[in-house]
N, C-alpha and C positions, 0 to 999 in steps of 0.2 A: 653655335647651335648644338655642338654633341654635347658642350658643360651640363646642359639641362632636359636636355635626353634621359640618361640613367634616374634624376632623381621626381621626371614625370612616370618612368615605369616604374620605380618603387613605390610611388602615391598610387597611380592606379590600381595595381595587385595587393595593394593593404585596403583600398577603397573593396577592390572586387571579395575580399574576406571579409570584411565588417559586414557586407550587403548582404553578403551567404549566412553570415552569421544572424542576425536580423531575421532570417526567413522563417530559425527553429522557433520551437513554442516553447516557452521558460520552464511550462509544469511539466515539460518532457526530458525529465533527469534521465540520463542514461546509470543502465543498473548493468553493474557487474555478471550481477548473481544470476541474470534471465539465465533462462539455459543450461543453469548450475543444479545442484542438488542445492534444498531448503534447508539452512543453517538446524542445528539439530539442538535442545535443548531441555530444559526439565523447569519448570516455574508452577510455583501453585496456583490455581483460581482464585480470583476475584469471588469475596462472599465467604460468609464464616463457615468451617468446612465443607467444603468445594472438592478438594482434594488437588491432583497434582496433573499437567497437561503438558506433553510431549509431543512433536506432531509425529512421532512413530506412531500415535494412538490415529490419523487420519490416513495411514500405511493403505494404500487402496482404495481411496478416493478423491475426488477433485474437491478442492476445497478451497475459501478465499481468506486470508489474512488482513485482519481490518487493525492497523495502530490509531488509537484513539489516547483520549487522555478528557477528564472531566475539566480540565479548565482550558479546554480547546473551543474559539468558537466558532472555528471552520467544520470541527466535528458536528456542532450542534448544527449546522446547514445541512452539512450531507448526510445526516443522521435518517431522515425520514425517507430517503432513497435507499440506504441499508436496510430499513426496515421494510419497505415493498419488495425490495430482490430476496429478502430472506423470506418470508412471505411466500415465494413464488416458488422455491421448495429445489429450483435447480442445484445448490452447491448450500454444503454448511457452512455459516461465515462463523470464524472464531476472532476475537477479539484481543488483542493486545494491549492490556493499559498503562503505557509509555508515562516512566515518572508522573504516576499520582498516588495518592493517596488513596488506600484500599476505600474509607468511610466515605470519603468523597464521589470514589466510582460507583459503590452500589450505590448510593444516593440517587448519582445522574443516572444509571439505568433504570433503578424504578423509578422516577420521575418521566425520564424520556421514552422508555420501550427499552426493550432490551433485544435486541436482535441477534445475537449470538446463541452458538448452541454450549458456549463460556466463555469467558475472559483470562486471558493470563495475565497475570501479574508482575510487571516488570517495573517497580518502581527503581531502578536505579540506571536504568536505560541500558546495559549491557546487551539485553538478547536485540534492540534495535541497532543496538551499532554492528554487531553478530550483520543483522538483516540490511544493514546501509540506510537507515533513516536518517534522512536530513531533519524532519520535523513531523510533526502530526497534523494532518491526516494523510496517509501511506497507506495503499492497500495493493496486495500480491495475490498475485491468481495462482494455485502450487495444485500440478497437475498428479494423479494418483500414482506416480513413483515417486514423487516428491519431488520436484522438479523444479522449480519456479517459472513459470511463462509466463507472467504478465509482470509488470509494477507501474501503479499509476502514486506520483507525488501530489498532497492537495486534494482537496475536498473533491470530492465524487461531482457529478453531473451524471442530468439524464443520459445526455451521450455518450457518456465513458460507460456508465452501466448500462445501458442496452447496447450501443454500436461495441463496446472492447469487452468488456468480462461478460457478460450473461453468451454474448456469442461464443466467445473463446470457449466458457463453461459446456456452452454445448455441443461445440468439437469437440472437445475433449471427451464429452459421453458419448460421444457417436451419438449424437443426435441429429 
C-alpha cells in the first residue's frame, strides 16, 4: 500500500499546479518593467520629417504607449478603440511602429485614422525588446514620472480600455 502512496501524491500536486495554472488568462504576460522606470530612448517619427521622440519629451505627464505595426491584424481590430480613447482626450497615446516599414505605416494611418499624437519608428525592433515585447499589439500605461503601471499584451478590448487604462489614466490624474 505505501509503494503507491508517494507516487499518488506526486500526481496529485502536479495535477493541483496544472489546475492553478489553467485558471491564469494567457494575454496576461507578466511584465518585468510594471513598476520600473520606462526604458529610455531616441527614434525618429514615423512621416517625412517628423523629427525625433524620446519619452523624456512626455517628462510630466501620463501617457499610453501603443506598439503597432501596419501589417498587424490584430492592430487593425483594436485600432478603432485607440481611436475613441484618444478621442476622449484623457492621456496622449504615442505610437510605436514595431518592424515596419516607414511607407507602409503612414499609408495605414492615413487610411485608418491616426490616433496618436506620433509614431516612433522602430523598425528593427530594438526599442521593443528595450520594452519586453513579445508581439504586436502591446500597449503601456507610463505614469508622469515615467513609470510604467500598466502592460496589456494583444489587441485592446472594450474592457481593458475602459475597466484598466482609461481607469488607471484617471488615477493617475487624480481624477
Amino acid at each position: 500500500m505505501r509503494r503507491y502512496l508517494m507516487p499518488l501524491i506526486v500526481f496529485l500536486a502536479l495535477a493541483g499546479f496544472l489546475a492553478a495554472g489553467l485558471r491564469n488568462d494567457p494575454r496576461e504576460l507578466p511584465s518585468a518593467l510594471v513598476g520600473k522606470p520606462a526604458p529610455e530612448f531616441t527614434a525618429s517619427r514615423v512621416g517625412a520629417g517628423q523629427g525625433i521622440f524620446s519619452p523624456r519629451q512626455m517628462a510630466g505627464k501620463v501617457w499610453v504607449l501603443n506598439v503597432w505595426a501596419s501589417w498587424c491584424a490584430p492592430c487593425r481590430v483594436e485600432h478603432p478603440l485607440l481611436m475613441r480613447f484618444a478621442q476622449q482626450g484623457l492621456a496622449p497615446v504615442v505610437g510605436l511602429n514595431y518592424k515596419d516599414a516607414e511607407d507602409a505605416a503612414t499609408t495605414w494611418l492615413r487610411t485608418q485614422g491616426d490616433p496618436y499624437v506620433f509614431s516612433a519608428a522602430d523598425p528593427a525592433g530594438r526599442i521593443g525588446i528595450d520594452y519586453g515585447v513579445y508581439g504586436v499589439p502591446e500597449t503601456f500605461v507610463i505614469d508622469a514620472h515615467g513609470v510604467i503601471r500598466l502592460r496589456h499584451a494583444g489587441p485592446l478590448t472594450r474592457e481593458v480600455v475602459e475597466g484598466k487604462i482609461a481607469k488607471l489614466v484617471r488615477e493617475l490624474n487624480g481624477a
